[in-house]
PDB file of N, CA, C and O in Angstrom:
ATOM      1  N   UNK A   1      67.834 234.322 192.369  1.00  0.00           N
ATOM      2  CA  UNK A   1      68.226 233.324 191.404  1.00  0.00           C
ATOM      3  C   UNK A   1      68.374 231.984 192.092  1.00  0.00           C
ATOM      4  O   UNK A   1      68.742 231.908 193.264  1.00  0.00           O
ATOM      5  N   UNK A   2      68.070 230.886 191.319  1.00  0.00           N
ATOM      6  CA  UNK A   2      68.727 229.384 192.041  1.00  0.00           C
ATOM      7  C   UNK A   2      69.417 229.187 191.038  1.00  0.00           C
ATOM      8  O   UNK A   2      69.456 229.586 189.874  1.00  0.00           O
ATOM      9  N   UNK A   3      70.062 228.371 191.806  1.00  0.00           N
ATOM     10  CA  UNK A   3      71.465 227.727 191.322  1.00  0.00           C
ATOM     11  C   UNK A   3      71.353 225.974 191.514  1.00  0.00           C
ATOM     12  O   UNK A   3      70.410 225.768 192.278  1.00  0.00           O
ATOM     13  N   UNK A   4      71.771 225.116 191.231  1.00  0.00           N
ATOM     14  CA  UNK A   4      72.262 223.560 191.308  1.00  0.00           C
ATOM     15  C   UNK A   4      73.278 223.671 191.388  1.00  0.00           C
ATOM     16  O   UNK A   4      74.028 224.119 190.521  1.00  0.00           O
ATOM     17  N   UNK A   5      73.642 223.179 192.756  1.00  0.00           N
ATOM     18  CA  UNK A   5      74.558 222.702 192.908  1.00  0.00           C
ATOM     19  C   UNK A   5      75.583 221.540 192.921  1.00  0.00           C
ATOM     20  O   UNK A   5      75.640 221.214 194.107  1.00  0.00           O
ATOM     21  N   UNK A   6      76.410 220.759 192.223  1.00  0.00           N
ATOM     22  CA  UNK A   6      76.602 219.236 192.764  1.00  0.00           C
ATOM     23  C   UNK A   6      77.924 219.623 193.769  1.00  0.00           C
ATOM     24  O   UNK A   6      78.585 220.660 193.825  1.00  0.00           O
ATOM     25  N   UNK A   7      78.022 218.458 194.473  1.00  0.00           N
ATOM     26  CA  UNK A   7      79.164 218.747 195.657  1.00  0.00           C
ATOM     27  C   UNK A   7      79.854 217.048 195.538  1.00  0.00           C
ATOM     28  O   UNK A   7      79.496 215.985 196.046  1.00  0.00           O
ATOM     29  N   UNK A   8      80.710 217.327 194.844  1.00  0.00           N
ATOM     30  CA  UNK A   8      81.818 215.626 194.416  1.00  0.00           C
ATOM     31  C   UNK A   8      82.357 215.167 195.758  1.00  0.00           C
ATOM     32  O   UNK A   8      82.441 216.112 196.542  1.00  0.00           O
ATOM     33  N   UNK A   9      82.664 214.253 196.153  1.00  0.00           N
ATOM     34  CA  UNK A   9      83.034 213.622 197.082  1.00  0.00           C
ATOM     35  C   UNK A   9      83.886 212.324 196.873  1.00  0.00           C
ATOM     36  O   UNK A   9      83.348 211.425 196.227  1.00  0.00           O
ATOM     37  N   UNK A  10      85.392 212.087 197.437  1.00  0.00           N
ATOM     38  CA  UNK A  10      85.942 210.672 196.975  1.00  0.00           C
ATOM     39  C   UNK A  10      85.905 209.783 197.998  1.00  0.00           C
ATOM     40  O   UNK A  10      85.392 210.136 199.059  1.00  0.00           O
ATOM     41  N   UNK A  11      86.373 208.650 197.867  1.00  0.00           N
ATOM     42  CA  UNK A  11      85.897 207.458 199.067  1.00  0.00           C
ATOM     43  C   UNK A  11      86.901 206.433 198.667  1.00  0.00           C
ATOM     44  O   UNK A  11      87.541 206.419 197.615  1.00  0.00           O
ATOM     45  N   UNK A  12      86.963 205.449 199.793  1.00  0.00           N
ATOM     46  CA  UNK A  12      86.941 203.721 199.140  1.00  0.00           C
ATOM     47  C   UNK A  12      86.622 203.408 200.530  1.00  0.00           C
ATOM     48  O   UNK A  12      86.231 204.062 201.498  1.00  0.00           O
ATOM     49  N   UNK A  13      86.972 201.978 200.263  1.00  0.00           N
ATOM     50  CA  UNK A  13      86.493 200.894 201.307  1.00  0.00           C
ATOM     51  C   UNK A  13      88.012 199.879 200.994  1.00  0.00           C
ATOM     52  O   UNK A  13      88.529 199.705 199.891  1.00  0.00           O
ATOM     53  N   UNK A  14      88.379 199.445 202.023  1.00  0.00           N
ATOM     54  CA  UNK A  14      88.952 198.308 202.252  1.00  0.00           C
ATOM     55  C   UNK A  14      88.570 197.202 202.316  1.00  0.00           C
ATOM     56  O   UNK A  14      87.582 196.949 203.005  1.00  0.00           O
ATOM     57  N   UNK A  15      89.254 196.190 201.603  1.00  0.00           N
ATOM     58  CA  UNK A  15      88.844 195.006 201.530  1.00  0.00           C
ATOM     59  C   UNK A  15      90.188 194.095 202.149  1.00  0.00           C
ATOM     60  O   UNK A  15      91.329 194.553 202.079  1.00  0.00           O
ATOM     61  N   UNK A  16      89.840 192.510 202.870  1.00  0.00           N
ATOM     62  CA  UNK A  16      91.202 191.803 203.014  1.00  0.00           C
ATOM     63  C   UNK A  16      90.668 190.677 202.054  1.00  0.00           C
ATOM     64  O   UNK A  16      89.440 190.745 202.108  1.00  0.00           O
ATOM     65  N   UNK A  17      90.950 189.939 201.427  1.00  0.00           N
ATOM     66  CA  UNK A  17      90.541 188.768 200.710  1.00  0.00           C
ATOM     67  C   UNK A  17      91.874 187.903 200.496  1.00  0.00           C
ATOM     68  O   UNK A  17      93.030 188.326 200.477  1.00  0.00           O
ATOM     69  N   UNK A  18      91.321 186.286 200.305  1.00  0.00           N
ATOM     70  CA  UNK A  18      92.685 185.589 199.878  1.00  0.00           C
ATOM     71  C   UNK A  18      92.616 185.366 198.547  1.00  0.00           C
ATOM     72  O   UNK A  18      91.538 185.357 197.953  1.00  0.00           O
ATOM     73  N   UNK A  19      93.511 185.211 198.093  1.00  0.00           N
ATOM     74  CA  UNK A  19      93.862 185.191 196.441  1.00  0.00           C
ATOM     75  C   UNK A  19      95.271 184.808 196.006  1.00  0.00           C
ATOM     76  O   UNK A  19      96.264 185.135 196.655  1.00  0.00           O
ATOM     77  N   UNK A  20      95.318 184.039 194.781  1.00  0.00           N
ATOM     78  CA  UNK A  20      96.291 183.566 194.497  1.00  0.00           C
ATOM     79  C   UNK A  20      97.237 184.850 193.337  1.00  0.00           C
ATOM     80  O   UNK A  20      98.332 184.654 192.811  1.00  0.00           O
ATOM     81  N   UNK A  21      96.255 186.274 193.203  1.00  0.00           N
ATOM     82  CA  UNK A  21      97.167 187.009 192.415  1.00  0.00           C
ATOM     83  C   UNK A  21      96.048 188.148 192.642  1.00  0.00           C
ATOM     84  O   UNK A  21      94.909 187.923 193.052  1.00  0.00           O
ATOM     85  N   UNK A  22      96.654 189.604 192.253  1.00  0.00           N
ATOM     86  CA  UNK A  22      96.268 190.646 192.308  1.00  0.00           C
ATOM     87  C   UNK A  22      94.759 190.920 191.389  1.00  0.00           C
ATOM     88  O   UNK A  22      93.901 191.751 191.688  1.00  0.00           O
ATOM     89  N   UNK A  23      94.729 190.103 190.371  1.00  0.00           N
ATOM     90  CA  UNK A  23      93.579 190.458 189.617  1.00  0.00           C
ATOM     91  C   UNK A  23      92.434 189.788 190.130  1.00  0.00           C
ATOM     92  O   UNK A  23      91.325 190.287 189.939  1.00  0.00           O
ATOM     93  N   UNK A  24      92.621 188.193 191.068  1.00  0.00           N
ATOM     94  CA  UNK A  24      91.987 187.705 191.361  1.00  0.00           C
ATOM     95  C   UNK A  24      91.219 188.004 192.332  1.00  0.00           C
ATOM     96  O   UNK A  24      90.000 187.829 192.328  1.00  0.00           O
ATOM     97  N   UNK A  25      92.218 188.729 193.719  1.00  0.00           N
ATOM     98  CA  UNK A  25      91.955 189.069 195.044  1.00  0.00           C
ATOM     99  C   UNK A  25      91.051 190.901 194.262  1.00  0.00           C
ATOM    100  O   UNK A  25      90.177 191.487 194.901  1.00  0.00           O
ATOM    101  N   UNK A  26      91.299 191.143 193.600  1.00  0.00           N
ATOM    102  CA  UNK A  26      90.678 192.755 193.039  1.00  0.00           C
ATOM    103  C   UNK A  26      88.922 191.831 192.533  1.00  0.00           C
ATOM    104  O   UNK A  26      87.856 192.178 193.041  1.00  0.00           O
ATOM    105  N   UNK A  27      89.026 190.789 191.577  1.00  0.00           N
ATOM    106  CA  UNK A  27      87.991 190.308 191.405  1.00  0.00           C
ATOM    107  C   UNK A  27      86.869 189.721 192.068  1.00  0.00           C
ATOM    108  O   UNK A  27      85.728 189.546 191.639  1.00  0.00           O
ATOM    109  N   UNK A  28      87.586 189.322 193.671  1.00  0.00           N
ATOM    110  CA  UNK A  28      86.984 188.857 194.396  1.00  0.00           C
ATOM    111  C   UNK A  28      86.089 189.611 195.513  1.00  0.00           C
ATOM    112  O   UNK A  28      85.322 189.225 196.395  1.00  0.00           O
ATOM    113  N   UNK A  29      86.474 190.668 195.132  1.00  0.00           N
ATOM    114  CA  UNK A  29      85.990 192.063 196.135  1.00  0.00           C
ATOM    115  C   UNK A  29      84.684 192.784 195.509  1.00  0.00           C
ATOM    116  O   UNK A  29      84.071 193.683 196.086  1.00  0.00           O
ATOM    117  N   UNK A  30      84.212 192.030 193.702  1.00  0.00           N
ATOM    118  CA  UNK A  30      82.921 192.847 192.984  1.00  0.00           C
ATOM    119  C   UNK A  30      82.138 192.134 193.954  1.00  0.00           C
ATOM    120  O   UNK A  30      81.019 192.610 194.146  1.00  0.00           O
ATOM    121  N   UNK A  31      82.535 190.821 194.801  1.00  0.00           N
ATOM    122  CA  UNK A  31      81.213 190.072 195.161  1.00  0.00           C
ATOM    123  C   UNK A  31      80.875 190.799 196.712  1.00  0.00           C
ATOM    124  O   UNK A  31      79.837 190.558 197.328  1.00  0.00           O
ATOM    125  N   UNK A  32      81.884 191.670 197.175  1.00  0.00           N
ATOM    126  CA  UNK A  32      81.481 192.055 198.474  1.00  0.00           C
ATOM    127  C   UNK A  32      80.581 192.873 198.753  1.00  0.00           C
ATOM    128  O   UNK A  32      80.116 193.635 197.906  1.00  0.00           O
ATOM    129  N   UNK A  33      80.150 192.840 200.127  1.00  0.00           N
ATOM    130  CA  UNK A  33      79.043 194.260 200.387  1.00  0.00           C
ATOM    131  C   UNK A  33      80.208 195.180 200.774  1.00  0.00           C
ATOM    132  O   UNK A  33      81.314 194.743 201.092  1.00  0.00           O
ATOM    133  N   UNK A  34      79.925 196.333 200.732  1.00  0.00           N
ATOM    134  CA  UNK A  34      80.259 197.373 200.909  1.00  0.00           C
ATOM    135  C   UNK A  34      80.547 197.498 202.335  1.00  0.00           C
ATOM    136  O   UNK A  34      79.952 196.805 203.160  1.00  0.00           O
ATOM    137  N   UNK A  35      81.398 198.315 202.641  1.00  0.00           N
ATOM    138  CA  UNK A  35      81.048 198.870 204.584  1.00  0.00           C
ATOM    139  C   UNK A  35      80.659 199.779 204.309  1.00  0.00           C
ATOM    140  O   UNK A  35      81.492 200.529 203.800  1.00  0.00           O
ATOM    141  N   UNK A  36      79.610 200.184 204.402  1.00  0.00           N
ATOM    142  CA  UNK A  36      78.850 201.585 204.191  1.00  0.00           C
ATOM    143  C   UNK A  36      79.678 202.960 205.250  1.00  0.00           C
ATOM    144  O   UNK A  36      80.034 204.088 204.911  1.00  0.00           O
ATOM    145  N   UNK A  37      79.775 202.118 206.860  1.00  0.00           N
ATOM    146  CA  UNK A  37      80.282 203.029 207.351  1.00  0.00           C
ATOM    147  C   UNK A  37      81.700 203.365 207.316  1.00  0.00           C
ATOM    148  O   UNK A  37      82.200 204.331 207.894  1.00  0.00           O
ATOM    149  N   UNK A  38      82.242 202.613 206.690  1.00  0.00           N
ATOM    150  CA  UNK A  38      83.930 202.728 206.387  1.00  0.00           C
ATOM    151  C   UNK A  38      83.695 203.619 205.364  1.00  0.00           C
ATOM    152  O   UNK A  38      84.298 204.650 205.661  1.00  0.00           O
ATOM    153  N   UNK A  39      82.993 203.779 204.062  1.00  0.00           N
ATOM    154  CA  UNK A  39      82.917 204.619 203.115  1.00  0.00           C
ATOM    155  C   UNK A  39      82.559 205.947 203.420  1.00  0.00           C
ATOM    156  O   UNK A  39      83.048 206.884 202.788  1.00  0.00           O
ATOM    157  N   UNK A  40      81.587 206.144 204.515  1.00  0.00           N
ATOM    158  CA  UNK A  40      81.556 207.200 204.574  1.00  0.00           C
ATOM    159  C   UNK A  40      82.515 208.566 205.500  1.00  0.00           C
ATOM    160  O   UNK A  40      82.582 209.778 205.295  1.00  0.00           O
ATOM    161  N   UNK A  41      83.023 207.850 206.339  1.00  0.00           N
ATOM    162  CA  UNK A  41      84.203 207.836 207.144  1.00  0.00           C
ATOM    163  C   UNK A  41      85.452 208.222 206.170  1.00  0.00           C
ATOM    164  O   UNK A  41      86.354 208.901 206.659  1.00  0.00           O
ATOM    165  N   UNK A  42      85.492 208.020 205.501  1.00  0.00           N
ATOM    166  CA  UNK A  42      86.738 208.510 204.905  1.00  0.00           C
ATOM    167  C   UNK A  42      86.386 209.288 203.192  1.00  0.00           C
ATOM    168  O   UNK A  42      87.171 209.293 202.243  1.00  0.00           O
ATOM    169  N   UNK A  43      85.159 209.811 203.221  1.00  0.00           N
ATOM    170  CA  UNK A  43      84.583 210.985 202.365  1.00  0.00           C
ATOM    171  C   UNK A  43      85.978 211.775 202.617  1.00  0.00           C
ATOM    172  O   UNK A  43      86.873 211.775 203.462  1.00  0.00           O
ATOM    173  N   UNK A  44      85.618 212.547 201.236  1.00  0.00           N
ATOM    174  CA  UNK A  44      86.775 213.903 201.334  1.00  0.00           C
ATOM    175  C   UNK A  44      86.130 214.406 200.593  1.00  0.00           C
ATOM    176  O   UNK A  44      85.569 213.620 199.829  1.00  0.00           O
ATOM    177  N   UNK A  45      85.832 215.900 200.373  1.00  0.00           N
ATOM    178  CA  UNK A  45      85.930 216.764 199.496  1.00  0.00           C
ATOM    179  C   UNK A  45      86.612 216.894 198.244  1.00  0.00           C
ATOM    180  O   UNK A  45      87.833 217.033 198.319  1.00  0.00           O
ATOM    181  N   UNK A  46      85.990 216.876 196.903  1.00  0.00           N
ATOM    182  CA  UNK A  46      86.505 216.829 196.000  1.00  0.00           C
ATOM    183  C   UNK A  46      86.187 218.310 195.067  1.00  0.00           C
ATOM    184  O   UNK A  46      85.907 218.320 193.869  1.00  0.00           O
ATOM    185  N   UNK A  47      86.285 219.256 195.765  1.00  0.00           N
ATOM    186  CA  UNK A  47      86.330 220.293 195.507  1.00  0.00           C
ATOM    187  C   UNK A  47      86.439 220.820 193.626  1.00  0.00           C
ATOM    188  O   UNK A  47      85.823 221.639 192.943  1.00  0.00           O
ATOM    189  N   UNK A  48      87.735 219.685 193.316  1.00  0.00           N
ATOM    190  CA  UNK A  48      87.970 220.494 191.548  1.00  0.00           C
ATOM    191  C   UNK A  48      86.512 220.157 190.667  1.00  0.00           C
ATOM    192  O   UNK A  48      86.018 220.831 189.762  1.00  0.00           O
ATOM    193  N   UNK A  49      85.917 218.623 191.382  1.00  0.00           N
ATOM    194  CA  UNK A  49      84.798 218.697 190.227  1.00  0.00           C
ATOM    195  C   UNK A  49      83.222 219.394 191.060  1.00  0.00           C
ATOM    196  O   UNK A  49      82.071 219.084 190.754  1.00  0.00           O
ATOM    197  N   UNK A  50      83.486 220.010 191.740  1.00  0.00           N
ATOM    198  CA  UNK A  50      82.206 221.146 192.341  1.00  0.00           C
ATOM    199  C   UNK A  50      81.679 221.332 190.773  1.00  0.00           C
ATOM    200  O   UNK A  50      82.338 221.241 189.737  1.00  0.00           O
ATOM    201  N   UNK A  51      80.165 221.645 190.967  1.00  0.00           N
ATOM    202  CA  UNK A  51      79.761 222.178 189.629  1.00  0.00           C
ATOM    203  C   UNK A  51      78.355 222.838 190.154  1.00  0.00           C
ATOM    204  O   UNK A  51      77.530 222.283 190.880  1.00  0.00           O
ATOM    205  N   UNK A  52      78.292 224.072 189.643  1.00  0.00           N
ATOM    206  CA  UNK A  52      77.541 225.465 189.737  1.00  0.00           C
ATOM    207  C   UNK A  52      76.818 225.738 188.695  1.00  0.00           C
ATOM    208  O   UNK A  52      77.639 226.049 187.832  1.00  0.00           O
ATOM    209  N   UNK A  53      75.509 225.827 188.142  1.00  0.00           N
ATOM    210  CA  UNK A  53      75.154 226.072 187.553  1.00  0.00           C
ATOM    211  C   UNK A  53      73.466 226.885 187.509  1.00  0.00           C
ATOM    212  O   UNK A  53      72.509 226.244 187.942  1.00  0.00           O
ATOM    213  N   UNK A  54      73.302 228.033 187.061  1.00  0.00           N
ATOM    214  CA  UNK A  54      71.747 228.739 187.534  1.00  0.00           C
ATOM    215  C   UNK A  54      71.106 227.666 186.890  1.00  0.00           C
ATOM    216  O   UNK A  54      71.496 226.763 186.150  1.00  0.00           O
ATOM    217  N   UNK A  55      69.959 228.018 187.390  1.00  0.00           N
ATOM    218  CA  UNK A  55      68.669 226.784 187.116  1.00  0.00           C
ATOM    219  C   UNK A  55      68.376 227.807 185.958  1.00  0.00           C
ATOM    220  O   UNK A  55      68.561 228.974 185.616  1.00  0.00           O
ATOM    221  N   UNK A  56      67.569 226.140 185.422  1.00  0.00           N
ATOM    222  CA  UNK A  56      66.715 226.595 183.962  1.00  0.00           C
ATOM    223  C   UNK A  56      65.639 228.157 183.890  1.00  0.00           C
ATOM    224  O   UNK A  56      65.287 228.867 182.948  1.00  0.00           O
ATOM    225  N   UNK A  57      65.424 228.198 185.128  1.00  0.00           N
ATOM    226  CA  UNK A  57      64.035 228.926 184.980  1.00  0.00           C
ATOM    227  C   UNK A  57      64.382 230.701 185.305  1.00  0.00           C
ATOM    228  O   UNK A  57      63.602 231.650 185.383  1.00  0.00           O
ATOM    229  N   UNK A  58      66.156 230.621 185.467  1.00  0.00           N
ATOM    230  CA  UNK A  58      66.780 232.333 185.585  1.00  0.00           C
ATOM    231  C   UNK A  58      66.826 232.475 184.129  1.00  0.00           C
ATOM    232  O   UNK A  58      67.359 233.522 183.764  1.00  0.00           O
ATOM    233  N   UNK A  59      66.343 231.577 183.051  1.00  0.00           N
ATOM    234  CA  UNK A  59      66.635 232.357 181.938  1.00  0.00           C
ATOM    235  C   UNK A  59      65.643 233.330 180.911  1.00  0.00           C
ATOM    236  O   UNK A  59      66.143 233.942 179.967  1.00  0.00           O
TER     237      UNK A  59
END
């Protein structure tokens, strides 16, 4: 049989920015690049949304 698997994973990235208030300094962070390697560095396992399912073609 095959199966699909998905495997969930959580993350963030840190940002420092200056800002005159919380929504602003949060707004100012859509314009950033990413640290790709900071994101991946702090992956975790998100185990509850795992999802299992047989492929189309066991039926």
């Amino acid at each position: 049989m095959k199966y699909e698997v998905k495997r969930y994973y959580s993350s963030f990235v840190t940002f420092e920015v200056e800002a005159n208030s919380e929504e602003e300094a949060y707004n100012k962070t859509k314009e950033l690049e990413l640290n790709l390697i900071e994101l991946q560095n702090n992956l975790e396992n998100w185990d509850e949304a795992d999802e299992i399912n047989q492929s189309e073609e066991n039926h």
